[in-house]
C-alpha positions as CSV (number, residue, x, y, z in Angstrom):
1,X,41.6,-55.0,11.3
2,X,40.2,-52.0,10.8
3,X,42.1,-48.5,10.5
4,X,41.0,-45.8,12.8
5,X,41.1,-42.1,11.4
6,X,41.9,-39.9,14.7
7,X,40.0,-36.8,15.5
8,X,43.2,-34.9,14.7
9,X,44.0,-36.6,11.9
10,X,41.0,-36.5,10.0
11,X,40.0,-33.8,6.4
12,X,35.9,-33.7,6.9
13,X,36.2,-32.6,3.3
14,X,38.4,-35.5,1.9
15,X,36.9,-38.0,3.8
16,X,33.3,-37.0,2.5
17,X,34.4,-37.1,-1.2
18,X,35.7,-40.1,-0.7
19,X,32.6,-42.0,0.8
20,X,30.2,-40.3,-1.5
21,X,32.6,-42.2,-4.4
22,X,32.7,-44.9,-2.5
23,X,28.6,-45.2,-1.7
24,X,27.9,-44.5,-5.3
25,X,30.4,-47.5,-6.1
26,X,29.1,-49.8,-3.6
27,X,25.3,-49.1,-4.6
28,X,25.8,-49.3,-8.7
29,X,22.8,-48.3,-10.0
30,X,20.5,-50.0,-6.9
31,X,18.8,-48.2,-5.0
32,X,19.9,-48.1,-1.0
33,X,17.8,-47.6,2.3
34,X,18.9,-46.4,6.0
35,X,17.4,-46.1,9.2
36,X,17.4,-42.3,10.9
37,X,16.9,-42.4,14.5
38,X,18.3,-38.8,15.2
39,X,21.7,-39.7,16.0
40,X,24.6,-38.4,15.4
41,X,25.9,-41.5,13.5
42,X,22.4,-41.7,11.8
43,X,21.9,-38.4,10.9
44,X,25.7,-38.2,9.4
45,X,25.1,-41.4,7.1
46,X,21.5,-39.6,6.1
47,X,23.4,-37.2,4.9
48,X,26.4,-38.9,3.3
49,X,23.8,-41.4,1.4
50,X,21.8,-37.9,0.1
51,X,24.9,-36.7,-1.0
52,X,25.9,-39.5,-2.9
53,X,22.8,-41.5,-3.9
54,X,19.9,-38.6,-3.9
55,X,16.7,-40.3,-4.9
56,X,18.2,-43.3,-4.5
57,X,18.6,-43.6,-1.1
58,X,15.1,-44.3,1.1
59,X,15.2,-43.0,4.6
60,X,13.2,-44.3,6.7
61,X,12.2,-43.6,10.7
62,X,11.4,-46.8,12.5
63,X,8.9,-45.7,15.2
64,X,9.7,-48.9,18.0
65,X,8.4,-46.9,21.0
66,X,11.3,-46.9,22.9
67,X,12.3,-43.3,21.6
68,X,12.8,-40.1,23.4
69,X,9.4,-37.8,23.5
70,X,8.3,-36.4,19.8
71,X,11.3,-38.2,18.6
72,X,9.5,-39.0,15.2
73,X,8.0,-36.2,13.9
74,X,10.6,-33.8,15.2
75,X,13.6,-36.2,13.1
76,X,11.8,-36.0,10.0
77,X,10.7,-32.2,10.5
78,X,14.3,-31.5,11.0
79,X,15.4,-33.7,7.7
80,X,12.9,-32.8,5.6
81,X,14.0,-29.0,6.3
82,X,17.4,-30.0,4.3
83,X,16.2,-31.9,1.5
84,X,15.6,-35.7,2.7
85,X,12.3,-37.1,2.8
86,X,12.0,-39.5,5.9
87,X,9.2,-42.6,6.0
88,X,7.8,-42.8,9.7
89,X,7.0,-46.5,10.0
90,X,5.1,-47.5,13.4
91,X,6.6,-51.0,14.7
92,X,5.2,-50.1,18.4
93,X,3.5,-53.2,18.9
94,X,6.8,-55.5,17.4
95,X,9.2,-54.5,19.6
96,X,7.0,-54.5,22.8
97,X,5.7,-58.2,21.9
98,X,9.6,-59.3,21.4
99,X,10.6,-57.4,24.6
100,X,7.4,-58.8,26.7
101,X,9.0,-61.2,29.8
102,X,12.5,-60.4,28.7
103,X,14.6,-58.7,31.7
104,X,18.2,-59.9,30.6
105,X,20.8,-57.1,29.5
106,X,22.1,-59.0,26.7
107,X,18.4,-61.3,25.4
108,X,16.9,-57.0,25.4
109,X,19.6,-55.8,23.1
110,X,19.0,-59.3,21.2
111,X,15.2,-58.5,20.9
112,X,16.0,-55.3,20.2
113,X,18.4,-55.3,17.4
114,X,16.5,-59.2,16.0
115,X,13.3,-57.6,15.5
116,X,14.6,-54.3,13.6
117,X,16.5,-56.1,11.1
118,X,14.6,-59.4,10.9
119,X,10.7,-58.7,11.6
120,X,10.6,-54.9,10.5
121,X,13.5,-53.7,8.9
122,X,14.1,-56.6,6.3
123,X,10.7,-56.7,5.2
124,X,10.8,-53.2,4.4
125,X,14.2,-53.5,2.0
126,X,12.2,-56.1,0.4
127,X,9.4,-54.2,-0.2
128,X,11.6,-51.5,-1.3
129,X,13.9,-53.5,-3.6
130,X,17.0,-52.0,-1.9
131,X,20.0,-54.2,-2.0
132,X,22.3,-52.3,0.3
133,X,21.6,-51.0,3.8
134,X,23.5,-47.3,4.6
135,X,24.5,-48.1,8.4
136,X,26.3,-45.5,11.2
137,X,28.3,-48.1,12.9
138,X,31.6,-46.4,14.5
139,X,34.5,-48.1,15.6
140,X,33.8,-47.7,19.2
141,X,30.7,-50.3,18.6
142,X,33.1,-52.6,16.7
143,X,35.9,-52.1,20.0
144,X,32.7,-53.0,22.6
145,X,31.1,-56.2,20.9
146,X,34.4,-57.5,20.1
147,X,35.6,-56.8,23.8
148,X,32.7,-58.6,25.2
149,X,31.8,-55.1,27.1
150,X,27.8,-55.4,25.6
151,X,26.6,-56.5,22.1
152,X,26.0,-53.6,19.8
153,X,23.0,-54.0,17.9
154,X,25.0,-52.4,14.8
155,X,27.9,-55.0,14.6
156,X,28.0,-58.0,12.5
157,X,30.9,-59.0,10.5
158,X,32.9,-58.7,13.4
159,X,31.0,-61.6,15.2
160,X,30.8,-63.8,12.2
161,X,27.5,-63.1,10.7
162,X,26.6,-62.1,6.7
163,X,24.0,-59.2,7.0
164,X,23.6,-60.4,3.3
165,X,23.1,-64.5,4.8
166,X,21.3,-63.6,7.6
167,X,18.7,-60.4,6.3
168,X,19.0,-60.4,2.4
169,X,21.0,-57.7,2.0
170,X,24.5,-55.7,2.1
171,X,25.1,-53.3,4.9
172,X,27.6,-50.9,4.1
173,X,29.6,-48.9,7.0
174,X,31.1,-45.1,6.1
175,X,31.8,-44.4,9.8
176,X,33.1,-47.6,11.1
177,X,36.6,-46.1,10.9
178,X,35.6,-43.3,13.1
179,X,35.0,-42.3,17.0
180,X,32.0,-40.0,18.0
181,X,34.3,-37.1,18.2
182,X,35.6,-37.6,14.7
183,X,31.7,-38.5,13.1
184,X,30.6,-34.5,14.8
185,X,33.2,-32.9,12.6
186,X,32.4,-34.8,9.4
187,X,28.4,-33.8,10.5
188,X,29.6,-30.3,10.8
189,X,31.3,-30.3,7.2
190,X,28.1,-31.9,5.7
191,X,25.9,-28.6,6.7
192,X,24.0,-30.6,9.7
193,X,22.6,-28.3,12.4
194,X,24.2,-28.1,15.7
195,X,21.4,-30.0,17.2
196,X,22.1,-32.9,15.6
197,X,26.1,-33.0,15.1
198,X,26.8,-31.8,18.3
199,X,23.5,-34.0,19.8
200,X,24.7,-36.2,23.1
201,X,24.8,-39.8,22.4
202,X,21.7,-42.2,22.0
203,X,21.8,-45.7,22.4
204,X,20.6,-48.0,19.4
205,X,18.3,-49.9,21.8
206,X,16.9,-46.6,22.6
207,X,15.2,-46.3,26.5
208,X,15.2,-50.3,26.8
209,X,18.8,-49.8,27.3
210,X,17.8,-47.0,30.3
211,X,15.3,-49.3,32.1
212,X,16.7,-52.4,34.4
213,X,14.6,-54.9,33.9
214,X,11.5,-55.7,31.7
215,X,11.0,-52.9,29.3
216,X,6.9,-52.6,29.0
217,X,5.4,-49.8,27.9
218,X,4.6,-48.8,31.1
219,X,8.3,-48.6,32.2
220,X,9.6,-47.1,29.2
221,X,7.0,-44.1,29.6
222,X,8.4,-43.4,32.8
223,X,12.1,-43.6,31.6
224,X,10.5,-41.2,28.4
225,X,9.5,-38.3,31.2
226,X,12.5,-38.9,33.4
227,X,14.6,-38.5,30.0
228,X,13.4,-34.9,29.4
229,X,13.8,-33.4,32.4
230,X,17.3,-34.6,32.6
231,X,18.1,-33.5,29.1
232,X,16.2,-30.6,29.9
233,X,18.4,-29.1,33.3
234,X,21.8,-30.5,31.6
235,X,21.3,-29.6,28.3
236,X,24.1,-26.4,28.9
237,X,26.1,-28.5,31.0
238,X,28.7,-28.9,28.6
239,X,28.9,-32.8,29.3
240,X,29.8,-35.2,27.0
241,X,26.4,-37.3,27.8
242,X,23.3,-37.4,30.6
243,X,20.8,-40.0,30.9
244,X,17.9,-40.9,33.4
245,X,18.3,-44.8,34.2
246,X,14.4,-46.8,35.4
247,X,15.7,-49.3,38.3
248,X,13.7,-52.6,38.8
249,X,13.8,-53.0,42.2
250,X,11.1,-51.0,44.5
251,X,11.7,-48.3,47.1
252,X,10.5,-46.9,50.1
253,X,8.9,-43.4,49.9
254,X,6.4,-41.2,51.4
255,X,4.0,-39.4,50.1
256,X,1.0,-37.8,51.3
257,X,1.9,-38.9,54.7
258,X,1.6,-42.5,53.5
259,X,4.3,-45.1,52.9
260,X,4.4,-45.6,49.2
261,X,6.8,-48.8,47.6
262,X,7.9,-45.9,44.7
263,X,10.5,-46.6,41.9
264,X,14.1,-45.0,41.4
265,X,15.6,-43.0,39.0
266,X,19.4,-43.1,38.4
267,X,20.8,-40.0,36.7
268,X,24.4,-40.0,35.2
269,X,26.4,-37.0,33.7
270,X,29.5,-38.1,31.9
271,X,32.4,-36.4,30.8
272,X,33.9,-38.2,27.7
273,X,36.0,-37.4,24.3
274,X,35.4,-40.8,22.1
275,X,33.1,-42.8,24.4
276,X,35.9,-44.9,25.6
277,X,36.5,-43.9,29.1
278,X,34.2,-41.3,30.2
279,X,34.2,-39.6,34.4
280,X,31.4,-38.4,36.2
281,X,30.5,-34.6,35.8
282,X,31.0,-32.8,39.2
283,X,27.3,-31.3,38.9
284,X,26.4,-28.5,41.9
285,X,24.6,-29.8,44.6
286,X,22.0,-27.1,44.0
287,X,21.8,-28.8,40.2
288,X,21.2,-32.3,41.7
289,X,18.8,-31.0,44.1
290,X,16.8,-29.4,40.9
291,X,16.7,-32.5,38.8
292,X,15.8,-34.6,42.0
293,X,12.6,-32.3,43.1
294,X,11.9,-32.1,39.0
295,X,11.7,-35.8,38.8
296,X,9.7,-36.5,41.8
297,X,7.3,-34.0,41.1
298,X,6.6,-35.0,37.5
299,X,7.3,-38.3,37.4
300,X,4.3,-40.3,38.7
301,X,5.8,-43.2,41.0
302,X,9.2,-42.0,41.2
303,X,9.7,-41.5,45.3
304,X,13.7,-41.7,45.3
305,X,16.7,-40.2,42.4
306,X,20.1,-41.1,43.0
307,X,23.5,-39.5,41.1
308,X,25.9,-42.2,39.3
309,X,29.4,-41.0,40.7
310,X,31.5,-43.9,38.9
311,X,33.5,-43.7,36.3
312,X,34.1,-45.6,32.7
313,X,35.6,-47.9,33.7
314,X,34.0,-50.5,35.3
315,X,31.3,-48.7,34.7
316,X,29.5,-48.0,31.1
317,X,27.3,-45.3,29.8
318,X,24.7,-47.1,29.3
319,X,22.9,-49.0,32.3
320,X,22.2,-51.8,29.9
């Protein structure tokens, strides 16, 4: 069972000495490794691991081609800026072989999360020597894989399986006592920018987990230019998340005075504290209307853009 530390009832300060100690106890004198995606959870465990481990801790990006655009270079820019060299790995090619043919929710996460820590990920901790793995799992991944709600690509223990058995090495968890809301302040008390504490939610899957469907790279790129221009209208919404979802099925449109058989774009606008229920933002019509005509224009086969209007739940945040 694990003990959740509430927004309100959390010291930033306390509970940062503390992991640092306990990091530094858990590592010895090893040396450690963790993934940065950019994150909010990632970028806080960056930092924790810097604090406590320095040197000792190898940061790596893992680019999988699934991210949002200048992802990458703009992550390690940002990181490098406050002291933490970042590693850009290109795995492109892995993840779109293991995805190739594979249109189930749960098999794309399993491709997904299989080929980071098995085909890319592990054989970079054993090139490194690294015997632990620094991980941003929060408690609200632990709630939804346990739940049954969608398998996070972050969770083991809880389902039974030794990272340590299963990839060759420890993975140890700072945030998994925490909610999203909780992880922002600790981000804010570690120094981070605002525009990567305060940064909306990203899913571990990345944009495979925004297209419906097979995720080629084809698909993905038009979920990638969808993605900005969402982010780019909402980004002073004030919403708690906002996302551009890639439907599989096909759509009537017209375009040059021609029938075209186009593709759709969901876009959803959430309200939310911690993640766990979450409400649709009542956007303008004026506002939907903008990111509609945006989306069209720019986005080369997109002929229709609908607005997600339920709430969490039944629905989730994430389409996949």
């Amino acid at each position: 069972m694990i003990r959740e530390i509430a927004a309100e009832q959390l010291n930033p300060d306390h509970f940062i000495d503390e992991k640092v100690r306990g990091i530094r106890a858990d590592v010895g004198e090893d040396l450690a490794i963790n993934a940065l995606s950019g994150g909010v959870d990632s970028s806080v465990v960056t930092m924790l691991g810097h604090r406590a481990l320095g040197e000792r801790l190898k940061t790596v990006f893992i680019e999988n081609g699934l991210m949002r655009e200048g992802e990458p270079d703009r992550v390690a820019r940002l990181f490098q800026e406050l002291g933490v060299g970042v590693e850009v790995i290109d795995a492109r090619e892995k993840f779109f072989a293991a995805l190739e043919g594979v249109t189930d929710p749960e098999e794309k996460r399993e491709a997904v999360t299989e080929t980071f820590y098995k085909d890319v990920f592990g054989k970079i901790v054993e090139a490194s020597g690294a015997t632990c793995l620094l991980q941003g799992t929060i408690l609200t991944d632990v709630d939804e894989t346990v739940a049954g709600i969608k398998r996070q690509h972050n969770v083991f223990e809880q389902l039974g399986i030794d990272p340590q058995e299963a990839f060759g090495y420890r993975i140890i968890e700072p945030l998994i006592q925490l909610r999203k809301d909780s992880v922002r302040k600790v981000g804010k008390a570690l120094g981070l920018p605002g525009e990567l504490f305060d940064r909306i939610p990203f899913p571990g899957p990345a944009l495979s987990a925004r297209v419906i469907g097979e995720a080629t790279p084809e698909r993905i790129e038009t979920a990638r230019k969808a993605t900005a221009i969402v982010e780019g209208l909402l980004q002073n919404s004030g919403a708690f998340q906002y996302m551009a979802i890639l439907h599989e099925d096909r759509v009537t449109g017209i375009r040059d005075g021609k029938r075209e058989f186009g593709q759709q774009i969901e876009v959803r606008c959430w309200d939310s504290v911690d993640a766990r229920t979450a409400s649709p933002r009542r956007l303008s019509f004026d506002t939907l209307e903008e990111l509609a005509r945006a989306i069209i224009d720019s986005v080369p086969s997109i002929v229709s853009v609908t607005y997600n209007i339920a709430s969490k739940p039944p629905s989730t945040l994430e389409a996949v």
